[in-house]
N, C-alpha and C positions, 0 to 999 in steps of 0.2 A: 350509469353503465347499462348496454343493452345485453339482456341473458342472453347465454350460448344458449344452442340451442342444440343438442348431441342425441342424435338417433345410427345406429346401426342394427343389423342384424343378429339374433341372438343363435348364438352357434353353441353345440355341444363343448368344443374347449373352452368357451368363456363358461361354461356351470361346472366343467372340470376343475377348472383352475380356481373359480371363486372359492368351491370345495373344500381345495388343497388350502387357499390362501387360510378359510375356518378355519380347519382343523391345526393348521401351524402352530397358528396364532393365537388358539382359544383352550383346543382340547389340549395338544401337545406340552405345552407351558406348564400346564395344572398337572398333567402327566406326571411330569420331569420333576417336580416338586414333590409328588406324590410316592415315587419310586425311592428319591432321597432318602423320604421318612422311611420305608419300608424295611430301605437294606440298612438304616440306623437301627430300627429294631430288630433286623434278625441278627448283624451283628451282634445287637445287647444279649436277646437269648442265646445265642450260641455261645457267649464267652461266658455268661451264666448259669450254665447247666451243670457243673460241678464235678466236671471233665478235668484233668490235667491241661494245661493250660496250651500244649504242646498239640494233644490230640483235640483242643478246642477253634486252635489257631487253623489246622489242617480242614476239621468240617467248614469252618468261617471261607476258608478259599474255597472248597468244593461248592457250597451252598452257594454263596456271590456269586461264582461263576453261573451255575445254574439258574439262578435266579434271574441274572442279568440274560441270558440269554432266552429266558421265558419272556423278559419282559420287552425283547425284542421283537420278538415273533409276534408278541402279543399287538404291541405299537403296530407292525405292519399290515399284521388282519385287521387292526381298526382302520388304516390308510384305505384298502384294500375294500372295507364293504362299505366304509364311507362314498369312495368314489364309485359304486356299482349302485349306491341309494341313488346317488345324483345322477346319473346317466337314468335310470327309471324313471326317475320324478323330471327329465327333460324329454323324455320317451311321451309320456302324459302330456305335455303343453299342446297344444291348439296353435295352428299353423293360420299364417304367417306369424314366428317370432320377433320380436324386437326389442329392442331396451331404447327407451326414450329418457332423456334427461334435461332438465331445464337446470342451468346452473346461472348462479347471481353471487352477487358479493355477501349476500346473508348464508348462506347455503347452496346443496343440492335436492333436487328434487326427483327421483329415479321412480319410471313407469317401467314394469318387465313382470311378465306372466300373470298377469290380472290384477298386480297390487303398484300400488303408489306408496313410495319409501320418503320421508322430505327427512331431511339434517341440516341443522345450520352447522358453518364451519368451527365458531367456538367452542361446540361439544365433539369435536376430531379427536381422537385417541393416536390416530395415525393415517398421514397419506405418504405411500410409497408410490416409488412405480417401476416396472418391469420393461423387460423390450416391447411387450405388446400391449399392456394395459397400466391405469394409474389405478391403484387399491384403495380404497378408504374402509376405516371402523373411527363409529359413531357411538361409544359405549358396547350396544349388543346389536350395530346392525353393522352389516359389511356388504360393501359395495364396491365394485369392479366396472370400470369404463377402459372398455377397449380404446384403443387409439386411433384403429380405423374409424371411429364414429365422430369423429372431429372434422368439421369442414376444415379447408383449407384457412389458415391463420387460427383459426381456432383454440387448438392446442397451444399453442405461444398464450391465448390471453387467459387461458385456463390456469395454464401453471402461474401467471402473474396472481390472478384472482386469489390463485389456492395460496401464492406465497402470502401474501398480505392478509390474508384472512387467517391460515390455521396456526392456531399456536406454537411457536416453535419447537418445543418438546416434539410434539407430534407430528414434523412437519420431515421428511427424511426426501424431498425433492431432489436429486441433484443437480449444480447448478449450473 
């Protein structure tokens, strides 16, 4: 099989959305598990303080409520200067932009803002994909191919490539 060969331009929503795609998928998860613990133990203290049980149940609602919605706010300032890091650090890049990618039946190989990223498909944790672009995470690397950057037929032998190649767990194409 001959490698695609996938170049388009590197546009501020492709470093937005990669971004978002991170922070989902990486920070948010560990979040969400993290919050779980949190309001397990403030429940425990609150019902542990030696309070009637009545007036313990009462703090436990007012507390959860509060909490939860600290921890909202909190989620959304981290959305919020996450996406304001990455608009700076695409502020920074050196003009002409691009994201170059050689893709083969072993892997991908992504050139974009000075660095060269390679993943073979058997270490895929996940390929999704969106209206406008296919996502991959490679353990700890995450990579975003637009769709415009696909020659014509291209994209058809990509998704073949990717089906046969990524592990099914990881493979959430639709078909």
């Amino acid at each position: 099989m001959s490698p695609i060969e996938f170049r388009t331009d590197h546009r501020l929503t492709d470093t937005l959305a990669l971004q978002f795609f991170m922070l989902r998928h990486h920070l948010m998860r560990r979040g969400l598990v993290l919050i779980v613990f949190m309001l397990g133990g403030l429940a425990v203290t609150t019902l542990m303080n030696g309070a009637p049980l009545a007036d313990s149940l009462s703090d436990l609602r007012r507390n959860a409520g509060l909490y939860l919605a600290i921890v909202v706010v909190g989620l959304l300032v981290i959305q919020i200067v996450g996406m304001i890091m990455a608009f700076l650090a695409w502020q920074r890049l050196s003009r002409p932009r691009e994201i170059r990618a050689q893709i083969t039946a072993d892997g991908v190989t992504l050139q974009k803002d000075g660095f060269s990223y390679a993943a073979r498909w058997a270490n895929a944790d996940l390929l999704a994909e969106s209206r406008a672009a296919y996502l991959l995470r490679f353990n700890r690397l995450y990579m975003r191919l637009p769709r415009r950057g696909f020659a014509p037929g291209e994209e058809a032998r990509f998704r073949d490539v990717a089906r046969a190649a990524v592990p099914a767990a990881a493979n959430r194409l639709s078909t």
